[in-house]
C-alpha positions in Angstrom: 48.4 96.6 -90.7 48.5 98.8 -94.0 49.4 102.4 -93.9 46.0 103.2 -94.4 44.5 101.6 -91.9 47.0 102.9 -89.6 46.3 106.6 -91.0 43.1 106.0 -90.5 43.2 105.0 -86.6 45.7 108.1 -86.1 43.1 110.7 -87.0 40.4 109.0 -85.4 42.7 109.3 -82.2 43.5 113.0 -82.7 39.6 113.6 -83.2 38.7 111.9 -80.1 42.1 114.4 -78.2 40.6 117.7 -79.9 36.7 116.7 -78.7 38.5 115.9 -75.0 40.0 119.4 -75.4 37.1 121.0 -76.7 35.1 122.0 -73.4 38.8 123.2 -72.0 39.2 125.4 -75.2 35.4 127.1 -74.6 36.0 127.4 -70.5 39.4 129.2 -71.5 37.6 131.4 -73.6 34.8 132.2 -71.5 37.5 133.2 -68.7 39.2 135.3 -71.3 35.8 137.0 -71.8 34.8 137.2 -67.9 38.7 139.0 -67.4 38.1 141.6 -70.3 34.8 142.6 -68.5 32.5 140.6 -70.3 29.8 138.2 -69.6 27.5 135.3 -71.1 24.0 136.4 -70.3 20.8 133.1 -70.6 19.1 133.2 -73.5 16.2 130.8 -74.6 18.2 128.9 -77.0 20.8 128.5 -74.6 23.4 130.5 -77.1 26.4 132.3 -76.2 26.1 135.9 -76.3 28.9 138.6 -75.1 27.3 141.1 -73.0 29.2 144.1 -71.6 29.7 144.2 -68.1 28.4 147.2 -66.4 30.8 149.9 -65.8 29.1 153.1 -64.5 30.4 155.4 -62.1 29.3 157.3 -59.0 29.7 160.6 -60.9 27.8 159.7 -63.7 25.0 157.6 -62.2 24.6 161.0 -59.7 24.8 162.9 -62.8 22.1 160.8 -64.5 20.6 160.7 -61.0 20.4 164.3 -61.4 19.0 164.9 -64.6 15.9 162.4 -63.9 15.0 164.5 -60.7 15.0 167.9 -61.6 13.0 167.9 -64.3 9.6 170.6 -64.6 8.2 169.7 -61.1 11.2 172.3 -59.7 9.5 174.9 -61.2 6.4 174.7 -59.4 7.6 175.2 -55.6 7.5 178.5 -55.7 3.9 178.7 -55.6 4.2 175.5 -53.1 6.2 177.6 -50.8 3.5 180.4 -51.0 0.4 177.7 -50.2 2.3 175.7 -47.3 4.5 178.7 -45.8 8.7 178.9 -45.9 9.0 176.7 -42.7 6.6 174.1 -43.3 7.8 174.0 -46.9 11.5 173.6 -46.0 10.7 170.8 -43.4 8.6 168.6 -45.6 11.3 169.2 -48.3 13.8 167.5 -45.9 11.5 165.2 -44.6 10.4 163.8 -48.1 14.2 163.4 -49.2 15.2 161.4 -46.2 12.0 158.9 -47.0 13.3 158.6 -50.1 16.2 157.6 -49.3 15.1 155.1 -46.6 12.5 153.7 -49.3 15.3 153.6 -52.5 18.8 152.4 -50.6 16.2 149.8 -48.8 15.2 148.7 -52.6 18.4 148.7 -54.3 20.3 146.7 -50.7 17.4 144.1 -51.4 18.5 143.9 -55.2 21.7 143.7 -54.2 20.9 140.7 -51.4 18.9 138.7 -54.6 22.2 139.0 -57.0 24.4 137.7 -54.7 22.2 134.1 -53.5 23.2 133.2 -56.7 26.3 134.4 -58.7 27.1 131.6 -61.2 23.1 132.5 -62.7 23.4 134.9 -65.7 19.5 136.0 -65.5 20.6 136.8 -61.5 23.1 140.0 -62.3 22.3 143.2 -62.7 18.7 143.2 -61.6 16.2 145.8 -61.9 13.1 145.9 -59.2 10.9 144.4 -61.4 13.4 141.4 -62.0 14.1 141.2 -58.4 10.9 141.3 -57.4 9.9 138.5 -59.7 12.6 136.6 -58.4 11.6 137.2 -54.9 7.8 136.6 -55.6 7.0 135.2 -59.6 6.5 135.8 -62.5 2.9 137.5 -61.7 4.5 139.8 -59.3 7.5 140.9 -62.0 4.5 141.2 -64.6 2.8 143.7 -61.9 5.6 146.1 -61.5 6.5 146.1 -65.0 3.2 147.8 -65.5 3.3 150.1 -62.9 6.9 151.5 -63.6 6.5 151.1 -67.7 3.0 153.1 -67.2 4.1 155.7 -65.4 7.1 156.1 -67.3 5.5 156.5 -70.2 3.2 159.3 -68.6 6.3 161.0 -67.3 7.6 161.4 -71.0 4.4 162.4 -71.5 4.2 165.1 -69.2 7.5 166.5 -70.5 6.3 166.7 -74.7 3.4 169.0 -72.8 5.9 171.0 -71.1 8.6 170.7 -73.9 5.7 172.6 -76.1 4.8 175.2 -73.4 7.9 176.3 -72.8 9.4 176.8 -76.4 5.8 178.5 -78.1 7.2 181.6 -77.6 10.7 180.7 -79.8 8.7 178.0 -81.9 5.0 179.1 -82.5 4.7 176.0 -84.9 4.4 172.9 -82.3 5.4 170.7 -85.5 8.7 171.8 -85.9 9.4 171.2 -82.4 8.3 168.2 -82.6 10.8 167.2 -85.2 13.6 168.9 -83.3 12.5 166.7 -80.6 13.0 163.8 -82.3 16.5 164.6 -84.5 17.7 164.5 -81.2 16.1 161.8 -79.4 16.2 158.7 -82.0 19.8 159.0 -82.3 20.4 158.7 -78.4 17.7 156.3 -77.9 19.6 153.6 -79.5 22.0 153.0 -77.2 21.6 149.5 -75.5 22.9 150.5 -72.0 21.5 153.6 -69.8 25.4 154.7 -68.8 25.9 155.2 -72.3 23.5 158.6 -72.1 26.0 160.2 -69.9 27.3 163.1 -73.0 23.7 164.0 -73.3 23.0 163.8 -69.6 26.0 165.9 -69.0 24.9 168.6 -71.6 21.3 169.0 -70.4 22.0 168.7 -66.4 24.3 172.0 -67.0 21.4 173.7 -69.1 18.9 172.7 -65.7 21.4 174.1 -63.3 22.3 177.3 -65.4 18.5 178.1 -65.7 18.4 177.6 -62.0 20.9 179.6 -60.6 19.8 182.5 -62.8 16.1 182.4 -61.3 17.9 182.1 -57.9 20.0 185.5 -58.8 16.5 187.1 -60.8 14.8 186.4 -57.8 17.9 187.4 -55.0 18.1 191.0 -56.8 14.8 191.6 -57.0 14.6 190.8 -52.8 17.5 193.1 -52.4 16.2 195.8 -54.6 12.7 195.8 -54.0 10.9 196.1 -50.1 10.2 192.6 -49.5 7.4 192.9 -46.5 9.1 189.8 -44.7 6.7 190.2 -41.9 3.6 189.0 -44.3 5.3 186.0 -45.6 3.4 183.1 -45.1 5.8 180.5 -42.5 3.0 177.8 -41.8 -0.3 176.8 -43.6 -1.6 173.9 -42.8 -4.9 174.2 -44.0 -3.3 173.7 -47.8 -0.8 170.8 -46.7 -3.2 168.3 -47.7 -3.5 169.5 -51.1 0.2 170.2 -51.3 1.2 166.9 -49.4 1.4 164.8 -53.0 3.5 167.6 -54.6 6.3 167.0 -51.8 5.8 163.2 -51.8 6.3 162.9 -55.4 8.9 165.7 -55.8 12.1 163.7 -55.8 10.2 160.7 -58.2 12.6 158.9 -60.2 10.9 155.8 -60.8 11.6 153.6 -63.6 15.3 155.2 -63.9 17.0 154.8 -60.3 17.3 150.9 -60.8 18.1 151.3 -64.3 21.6 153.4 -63.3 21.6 150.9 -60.2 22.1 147.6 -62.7 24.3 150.0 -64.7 26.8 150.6 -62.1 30.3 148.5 -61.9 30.6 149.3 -58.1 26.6 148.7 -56.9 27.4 148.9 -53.3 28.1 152.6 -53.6 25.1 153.8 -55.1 23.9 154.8 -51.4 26.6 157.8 -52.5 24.8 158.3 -55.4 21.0 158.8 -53.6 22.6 161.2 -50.9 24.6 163.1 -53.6 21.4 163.3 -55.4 18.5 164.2 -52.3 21.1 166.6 -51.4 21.7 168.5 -54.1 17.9 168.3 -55.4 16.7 169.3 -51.4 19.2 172.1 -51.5 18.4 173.6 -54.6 14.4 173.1 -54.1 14.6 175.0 -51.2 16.5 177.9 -52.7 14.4 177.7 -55.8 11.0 177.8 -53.7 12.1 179.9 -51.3 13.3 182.7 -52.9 11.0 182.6 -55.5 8.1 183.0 -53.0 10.0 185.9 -51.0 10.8 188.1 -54.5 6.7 187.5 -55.7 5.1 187.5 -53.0 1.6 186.9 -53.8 1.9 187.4 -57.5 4.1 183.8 -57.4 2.8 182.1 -60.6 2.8 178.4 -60.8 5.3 178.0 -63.3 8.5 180.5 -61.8 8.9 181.4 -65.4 5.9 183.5 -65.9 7.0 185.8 -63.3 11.0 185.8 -64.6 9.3 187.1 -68.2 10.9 187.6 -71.3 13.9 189.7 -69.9 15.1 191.5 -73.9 14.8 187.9 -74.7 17.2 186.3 -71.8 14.3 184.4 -69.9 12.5 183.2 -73.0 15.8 181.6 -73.8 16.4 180.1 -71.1 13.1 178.4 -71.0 13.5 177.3 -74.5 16.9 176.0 -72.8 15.2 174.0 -70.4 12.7 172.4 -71.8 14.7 171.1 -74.8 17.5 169.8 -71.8 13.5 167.9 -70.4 14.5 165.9 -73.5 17.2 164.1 -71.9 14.8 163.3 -69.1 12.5 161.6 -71.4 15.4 159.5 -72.7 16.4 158.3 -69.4 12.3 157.4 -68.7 11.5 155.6 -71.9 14.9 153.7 -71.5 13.2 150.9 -69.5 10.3 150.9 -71.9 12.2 150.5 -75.0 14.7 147.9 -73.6 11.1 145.8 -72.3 9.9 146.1 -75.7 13.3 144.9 -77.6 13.4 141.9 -75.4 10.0 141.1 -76.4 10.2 141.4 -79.3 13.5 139.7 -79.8 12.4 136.5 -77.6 8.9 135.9 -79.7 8.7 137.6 -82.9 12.7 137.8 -84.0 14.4 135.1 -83.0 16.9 134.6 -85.5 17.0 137.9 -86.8 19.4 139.9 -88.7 21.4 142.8 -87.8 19.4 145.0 -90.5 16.1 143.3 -90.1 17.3 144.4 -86.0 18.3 148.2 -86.5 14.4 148.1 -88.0 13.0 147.0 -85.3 14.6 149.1 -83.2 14.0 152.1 -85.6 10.2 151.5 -85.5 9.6 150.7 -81.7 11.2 153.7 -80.8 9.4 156.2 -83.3 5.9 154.4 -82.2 6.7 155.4 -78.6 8.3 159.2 -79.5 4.8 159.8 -82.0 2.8 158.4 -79.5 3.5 160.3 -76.5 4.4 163.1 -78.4 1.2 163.5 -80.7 -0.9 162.9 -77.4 0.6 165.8 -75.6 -0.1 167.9 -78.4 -3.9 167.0 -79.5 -5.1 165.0 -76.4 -4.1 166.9 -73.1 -7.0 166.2 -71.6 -5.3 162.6 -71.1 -2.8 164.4 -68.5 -5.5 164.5 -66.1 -5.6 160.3 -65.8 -1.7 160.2 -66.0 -1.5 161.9 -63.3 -4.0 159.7 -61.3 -2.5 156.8 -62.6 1.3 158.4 -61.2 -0.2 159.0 -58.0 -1.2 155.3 -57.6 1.7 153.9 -59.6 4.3 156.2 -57.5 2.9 155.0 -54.2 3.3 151.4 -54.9 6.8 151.4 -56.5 8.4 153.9 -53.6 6.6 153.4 -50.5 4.8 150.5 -50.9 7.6 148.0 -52.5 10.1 148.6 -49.6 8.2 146.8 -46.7 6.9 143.7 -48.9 10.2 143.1 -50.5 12.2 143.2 -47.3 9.6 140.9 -45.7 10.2 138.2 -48.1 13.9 139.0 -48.6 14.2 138.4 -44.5 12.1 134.9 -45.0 14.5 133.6 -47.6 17.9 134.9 -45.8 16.9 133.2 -42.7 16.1 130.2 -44.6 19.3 130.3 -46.4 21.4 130.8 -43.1 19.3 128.4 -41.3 19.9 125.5 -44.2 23.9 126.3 -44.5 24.2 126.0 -40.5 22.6 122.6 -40.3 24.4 121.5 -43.1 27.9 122.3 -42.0 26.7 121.1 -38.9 25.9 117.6 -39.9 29.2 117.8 -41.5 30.8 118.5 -38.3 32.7 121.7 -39.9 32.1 125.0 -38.3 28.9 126.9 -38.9 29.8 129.9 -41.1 27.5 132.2 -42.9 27.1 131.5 -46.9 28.9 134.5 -49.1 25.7 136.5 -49.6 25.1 140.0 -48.7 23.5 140.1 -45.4 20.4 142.3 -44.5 19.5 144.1 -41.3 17.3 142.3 -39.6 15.9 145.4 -36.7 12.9 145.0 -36.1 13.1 149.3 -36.8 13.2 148.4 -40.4 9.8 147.2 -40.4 8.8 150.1 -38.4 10.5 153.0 -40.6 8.8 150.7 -43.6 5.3 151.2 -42.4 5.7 154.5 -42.0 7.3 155.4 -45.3 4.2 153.7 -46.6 1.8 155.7 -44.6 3.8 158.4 -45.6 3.2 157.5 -49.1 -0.2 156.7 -49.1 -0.9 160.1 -47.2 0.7 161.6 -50.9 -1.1 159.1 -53.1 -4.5 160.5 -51.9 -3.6 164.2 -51.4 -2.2 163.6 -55.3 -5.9 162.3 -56.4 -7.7 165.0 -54.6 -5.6 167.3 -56.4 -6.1 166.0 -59.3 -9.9 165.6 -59.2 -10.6 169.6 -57.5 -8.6 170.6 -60.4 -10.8 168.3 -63.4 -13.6 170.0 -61.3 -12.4 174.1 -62.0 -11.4 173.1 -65.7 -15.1 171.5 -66.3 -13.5 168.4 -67.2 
């Protein structure tokens, strides 16, 4: 045999080793990846692409909790403490917080029960409700609750560019310029990829919400202890104006469209239970203060908004409403974040597929001016529009809180038991013992069910008291 030929056979043989080594070589790399944090999420054309794994914490998903909660609906219980009374006020504050928290840990234990039937699937990790409940139900389902939560999102931002230009007239008297203040400081923060990554900004404006708090807490404890507060004529229970008040306590605590966000985004997901009762505690605690007192220093002169009756103050209180309406920015950032992540992936999967990282950072450049312009040009020339974003909330809030919980759970209990049922008659055939598969388990009491239906009639109760409101007030504006 020549050298040649022999040459030849050699590197034939060491091209056949290297392709025998080759899916060795890429499973040592992918567990390289995995043990630096990272994972290889699906993707249509079946590519390899490095994803961060999540790696959130308790104190900043509270802290992000936080800031989506207390936005401009804190303001008004003051003048909710003065329709309903101090008692029944305070009871249905506590009441609503612990039916949110029945509704939301019941959501996010469901979410966690999907992830783990499957945890070699990439498209199974880090689930949002929509992608849970399309895995629990289909594609039709996912598509359903991707409008709700995407619509009302976008009507919550909405509802903040309205107050964002309320609050700061008497600083900015040109609604243009704070426009474009709104958006030097939104764009930058809106292109971050992952919701945990907000936390600086989230940090700065959830201290600017709390200072403005505790200072109309001490504006309205001095003016209680210097004034004579008739405590006798304060109003304890009216429950002739519950039903119109009912939707403002139902809908107080509303974080839809962010709470699974910072759920997905969290390393440790089986403590964000922590997070809800760090949040409902703090937000209950403070509401009640806020109302309360508010209330007891007005009296009847309580204004809807707390900060026409705080005033100007040599400047102090217009500041600190220009303060906390510009910290309502952060909120917005935290609501659109599901819209603008919807509309990348779109985008990405059917009009980009191959594209480049410039032709990218455009894309992402124009989605998210469209959506800032949009929302932000309607709450300054079509207001009217408020009145069916809040109809549409009152429906869209209903569903995702109180109305997801029960039907989720039911089907999440069907495909458990079949999952149990199917690993105990297969270990049984094999003769092994019968041991439960390596998924998270749900409770099955029957109380469940029971505490569901009532969180929905709970809901539903809000829903409509939410329209009415809605419609009696279209009605006095001669809409």
């Amino acid at each position: 045999m020549s050298i040649s030929n022999l040459e030849q056979k050699q590197s034939i043989i060491e091209g056949e080793q290297q392709m025998s080594l080759q899916p060795l070589i890429q499973e040592a790399k992918i567990s390289l990846i995995q043990s630096e944090g990272l994972i290889y999420p699906a993707s249509s054309d079946d590519d390899i692409k490095i994803e961060e794994e999540p790696k959130s914490t308790v104190f900043v998903a509270t802290a992000q909790t936080l800031k989506s909660g207390i936005g401009s609906g804190v303001l008004f219980l003051p003048s909710t403490f003065q329709a309903c009374g101090i008692t029944l006020s305070s009871i249905f504050m506590v009441l609503c917080a612990i039916v949110c928290y029945f509704c939301w840990s019941l959501i996010s234990q469901i979410i966690r029960f999907q992830e783990s039937t499957d945890t070699k699937d990439p498209t199974n990790k880090h689930l949002t409700l929509d992608e849970a409940g399309g895995k629990l139900f289909g594609k039709g389902f996912k598509i359903f609750i991707q409008v709700c939560t995407y619509i009302y999102s976008y009507s919550t931002c909405f509802g903040y560019a309205i107050f964002i230009y309320q609050s700061t007239e008497d600083t900015i008297p040109n609604h243009m310029v704070t426009m474009a203040i709104m958006y030097a400081i939104y764009l930058p923060f809106s292109m971050y990829k992952r919701i945990d990554r907000l936390y600086l900004l989230t940090y700065i404006a959830l201290a600017a919400n709390i200072i403005t708090l505790v200072f109309i807490v001490g504006k309205s404890s001095y003016i209680i202890g210097t004034t004579n507060v008739n405590f006798p004529k304060l109003t304890q229970f009216n429950f002739s104006q519950l039903p119109l008040q009912f939707g403002v306590f139902s809908f107080a605590y509303d974080i839809n469209g962010v709470y699974t966000e910072i759920h997905a985004s969290m390393k440790n997901k089986n403590q964000f239970d922590k997070v809800l009762q760090y949040y409902l505690t703090i937000f209950t605690i403070m509401g009640i203060l806020v109302g309360l007192l508010g209330y007891v220093a007005f009296g009847e002169d309580t204004e809807a908004v707390i900060f026409n009756n705080i005033g100007s103050m040599d400047g102090v209180g217009t500041g600190l409403a220009f303060l906390y309406s510009l910290a309502e920015l952060a909120s917005i950032l935290l609501y659109v974040f599901c819209v603008v992540k919807f509309f990348d992936k779109t985008i990405n999967k059917y009009v980009l597929k191959n594209a480049t990282k410039c032709m990218t950072f455009f894309q992402e450049f124009f989605v998210r001016s469209v959506l800032f312009f949009s929302f932000a040009f309607l709450g300054l020339y079509v207001t009217q529009i408020n009145a069916v974003f809040n109809i549409m909330g009152c429906v869209f809030c209903t569903i995702l809180t109180y109305a997801c919980p029960i039907f989720l759970y039911h089907k999440a209990r069907k495909i458990q038991d079949r999952i149990l049922n199917s690993n105990q008659v297969q270990d049984c055939e094999k003769g092994e013992s019968c041991e439960k598969p390596s998924i998270i388990l749900l409770n099955k009491s029957n109380w469940i069910y029971v505490l569901s239906i009532f969180c929905l009639i709970f809901g539903l109760l809000g829903g409509i008291s939410g329209l009415v409101s809605t419609i009696i007030s279209l009605q006095q504006s001669g809409f």
